[in-house]
C-alpha positions in Angstrom: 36.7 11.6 9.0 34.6 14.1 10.8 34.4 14.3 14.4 30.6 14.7 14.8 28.4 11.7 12.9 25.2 12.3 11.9 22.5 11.1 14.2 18.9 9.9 13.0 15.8 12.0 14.4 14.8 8.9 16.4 16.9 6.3 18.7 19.3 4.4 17.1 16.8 0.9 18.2 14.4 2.5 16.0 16.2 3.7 13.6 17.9 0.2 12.8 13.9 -1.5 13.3 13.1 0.5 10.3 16.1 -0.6 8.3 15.1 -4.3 9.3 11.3 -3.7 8.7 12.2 -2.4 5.0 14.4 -5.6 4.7 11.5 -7.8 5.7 9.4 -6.1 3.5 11.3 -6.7 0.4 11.7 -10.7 1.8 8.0 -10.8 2.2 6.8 -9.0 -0.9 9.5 -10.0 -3.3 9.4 -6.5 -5.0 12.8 -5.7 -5.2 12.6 -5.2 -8.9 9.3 -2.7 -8.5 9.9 1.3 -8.1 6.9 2.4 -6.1 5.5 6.2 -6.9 6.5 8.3 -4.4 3.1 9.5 -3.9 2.2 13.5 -2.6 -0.5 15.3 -2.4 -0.8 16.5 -6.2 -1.1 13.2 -7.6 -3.5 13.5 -10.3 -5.3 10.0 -9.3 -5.9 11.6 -6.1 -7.0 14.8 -7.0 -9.5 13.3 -9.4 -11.2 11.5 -6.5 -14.6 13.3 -5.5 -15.7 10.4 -2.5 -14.6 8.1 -0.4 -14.6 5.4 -3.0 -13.2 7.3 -5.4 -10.2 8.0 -3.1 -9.8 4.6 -2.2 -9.9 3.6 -5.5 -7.2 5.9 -6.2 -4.8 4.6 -4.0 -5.0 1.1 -3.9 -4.6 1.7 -8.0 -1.3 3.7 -6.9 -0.7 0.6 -5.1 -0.9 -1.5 -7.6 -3.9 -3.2 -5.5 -6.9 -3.0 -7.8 -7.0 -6.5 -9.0 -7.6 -7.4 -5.1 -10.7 -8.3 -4.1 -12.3 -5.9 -0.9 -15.3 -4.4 -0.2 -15.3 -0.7 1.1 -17.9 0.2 3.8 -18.2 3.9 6.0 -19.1 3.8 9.0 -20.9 6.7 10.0 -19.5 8.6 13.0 -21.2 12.1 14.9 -19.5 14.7 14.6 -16.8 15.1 17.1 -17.0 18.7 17.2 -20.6 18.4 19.2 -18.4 17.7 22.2 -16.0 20.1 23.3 -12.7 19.1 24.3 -11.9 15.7 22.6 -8.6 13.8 22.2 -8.2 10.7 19.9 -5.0 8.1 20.5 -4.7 5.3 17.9 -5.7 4.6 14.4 -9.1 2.0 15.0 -11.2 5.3 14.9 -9.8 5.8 11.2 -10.2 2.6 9.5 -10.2 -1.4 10.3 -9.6 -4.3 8.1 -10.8 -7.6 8.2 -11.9 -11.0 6.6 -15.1 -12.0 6.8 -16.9 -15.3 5.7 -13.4 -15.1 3.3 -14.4 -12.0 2.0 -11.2 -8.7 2.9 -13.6 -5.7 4.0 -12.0 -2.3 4.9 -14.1 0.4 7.2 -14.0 3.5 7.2 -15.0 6.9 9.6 -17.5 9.3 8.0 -15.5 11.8 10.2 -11.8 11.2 7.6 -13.7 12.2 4.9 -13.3 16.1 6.0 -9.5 15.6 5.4 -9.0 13.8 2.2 -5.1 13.5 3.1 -5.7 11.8 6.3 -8.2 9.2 4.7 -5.6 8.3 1.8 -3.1 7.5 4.5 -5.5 5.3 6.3 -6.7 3.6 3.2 -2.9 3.1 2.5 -2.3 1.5 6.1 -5.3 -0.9 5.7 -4.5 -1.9 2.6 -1.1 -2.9 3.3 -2.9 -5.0 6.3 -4.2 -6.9 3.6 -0.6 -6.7 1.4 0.8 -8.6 4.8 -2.0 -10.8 5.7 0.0 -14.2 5.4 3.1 -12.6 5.3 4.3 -14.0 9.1 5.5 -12.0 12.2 7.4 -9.2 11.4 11.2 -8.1 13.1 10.6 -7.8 17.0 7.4 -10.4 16.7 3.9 -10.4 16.3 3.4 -7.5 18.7 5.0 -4.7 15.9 2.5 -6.2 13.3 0.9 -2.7 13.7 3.8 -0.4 13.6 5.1 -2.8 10.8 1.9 -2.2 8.6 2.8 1.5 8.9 6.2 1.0 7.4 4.7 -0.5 5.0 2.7 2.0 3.6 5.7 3.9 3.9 7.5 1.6 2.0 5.0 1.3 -0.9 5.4 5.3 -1.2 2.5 6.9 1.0 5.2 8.3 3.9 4.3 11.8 3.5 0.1 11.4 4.3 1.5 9.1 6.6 3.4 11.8 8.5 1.1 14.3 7.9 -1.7 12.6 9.5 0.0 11.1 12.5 -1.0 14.0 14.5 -3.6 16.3 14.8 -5.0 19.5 16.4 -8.2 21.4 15.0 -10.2 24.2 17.4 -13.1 26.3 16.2 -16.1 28.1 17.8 -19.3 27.8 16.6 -20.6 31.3 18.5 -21.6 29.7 21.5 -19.0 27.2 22.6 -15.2 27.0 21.7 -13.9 23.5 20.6 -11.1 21.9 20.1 -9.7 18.4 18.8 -6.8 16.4 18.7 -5.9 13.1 17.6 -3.2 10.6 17.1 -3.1 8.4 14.5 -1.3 5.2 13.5 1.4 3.6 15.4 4.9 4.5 14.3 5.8 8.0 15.7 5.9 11.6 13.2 9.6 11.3 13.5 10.0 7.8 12.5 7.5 8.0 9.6 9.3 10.8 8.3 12.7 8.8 9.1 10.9 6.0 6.7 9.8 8.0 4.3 13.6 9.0 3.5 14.4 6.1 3.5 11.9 4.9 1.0 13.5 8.1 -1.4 16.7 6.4 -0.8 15.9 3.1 -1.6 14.3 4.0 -5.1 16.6 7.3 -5.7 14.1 9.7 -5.6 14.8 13.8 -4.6 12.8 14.6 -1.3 12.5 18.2 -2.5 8.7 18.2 -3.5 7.9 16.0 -0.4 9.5 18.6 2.0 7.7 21.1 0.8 4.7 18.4 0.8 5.5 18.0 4.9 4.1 19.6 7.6 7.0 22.5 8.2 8.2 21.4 11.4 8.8 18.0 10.1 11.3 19.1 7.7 14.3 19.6 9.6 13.7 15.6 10.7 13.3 14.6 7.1 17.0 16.2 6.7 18.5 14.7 9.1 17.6 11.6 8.1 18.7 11.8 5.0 21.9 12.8 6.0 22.0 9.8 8.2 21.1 7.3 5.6 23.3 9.0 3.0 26.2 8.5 5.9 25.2 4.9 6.7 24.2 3.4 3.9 25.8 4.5 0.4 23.8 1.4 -1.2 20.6 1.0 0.7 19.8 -2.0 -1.7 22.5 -3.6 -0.7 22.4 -2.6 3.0 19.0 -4.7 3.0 20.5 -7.3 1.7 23.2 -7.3 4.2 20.3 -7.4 7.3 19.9 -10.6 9.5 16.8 -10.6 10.3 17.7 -14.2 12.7 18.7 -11.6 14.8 15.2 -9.7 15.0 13.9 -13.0 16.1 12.3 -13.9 12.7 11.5 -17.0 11.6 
């Protein structure tokens, strides 16, 4: 037995939420049986998209999603480079979902569509708001809803844009004035996406080779570790789901 354990990239509380969320999911979803893609960058139905609706098109048919009824709407958004120093915190700047008058409409920024990547991770988060919309509190209550509709596009093989996208930073100078942006977006942290997203390769049994290289580099060495973590904790991650109480998460 080795003396040093491997530990997760995050705390153990959220390492163990994750685990529970991903049990919930499969609960909720009853998709046990289903082997997502593990979606990256290259995928050929997103590197065919041209637009915004193309793009969304393209992922919520990776998401097995097109037979769902929504209506896609941009909302146009200045330029955020006009202003000099600017920081974003949250993802309602991205993309929104609602129902209206029964109809499911998903918004858009005009500013996501200057990084295609970003905008395919947003598209994946508000879809899966839709995915959960009568699917009940998830573990920890209503107040994760959020953080649990990021695990679940993590879950149905979009953790890489995810990760990618959660943060930020762009600077530039236009001649006259020096600029610079930063933003945060989403709810679950770069370190626990990434944490999901090896999960989700364990789960199915897929290599994370191509999405390391697919990751931002400095997010690598946390996608290893978790790995190693899950490969130490959890042999059979089917079966560890299984085994989850989610009584104890304060589900019903």
């Amino acid at each position: 037995m080795p003396f040093f354990k491997p530990k997760p990239p995050i705390t153990q509380d959220e390492f163990d939420w994750l685990v529970a969320c991903f049990a919930w999911l499969r609960g909720v979803l009853g998709d046990a049986h289903i082997r997502p893609d593990f979606v990256l960058p290259d995928h050929p139905d997103l590197l065919a998209a041209k637009t915004g609706p193309q793009l969304f098109e393209a992922v919520r048919g990776i998401a097995g999603m097109e037979q769902w009824p929504c209506r896609l709407q941009k909302v146009d958004v200045d330029d955020p480079a006009s202003s000099p120093h600017i920081t974003y915190e949250g993802s309602a700047a991205c993309g929104t979902f609602s129902v209206e008058n029964g109809e499911a409409i998903i918004r858009y920024s005009s500013q996501m569509l200057r990084d295609p990547d970003a905008l395919t991770a947003t598209f994946a988060h508000e879809l899966c708001h839709y995915l959960l919309v009568n699917a009940g509190d998830p573990p920890g209550g209503a107040e994760l809803m959020e953080h649990a509709t990021d695990c679940a596009a993590v879950y149905i093989g979009f953790g890489v844009f995810l990760a990618n996208s959660a943060r930020s930073f762009e600077q530039g100078n236009d001649g006259e004035i020096s600029w610079w942006r930063s933003s945060a977006n989403g709810y679950l942290s770069e370190q626990a996406l990434v944490t999901a997203t090896a999960l989700f390769a364990a789960l199915h049994g897929y290599e994370t080779g191509a999405a390391d290289e697919a990751l931002k580099p400095y997010l690598r060495r946390s996608m290893t570790k978790a790995g190693k973590v899950i490969t130490h904790r959890y042999p059979d991650v089917a079966a560890a789901m299984d085994q989850v109480n989610l009584l104890e998460w304060n589900y019903a």
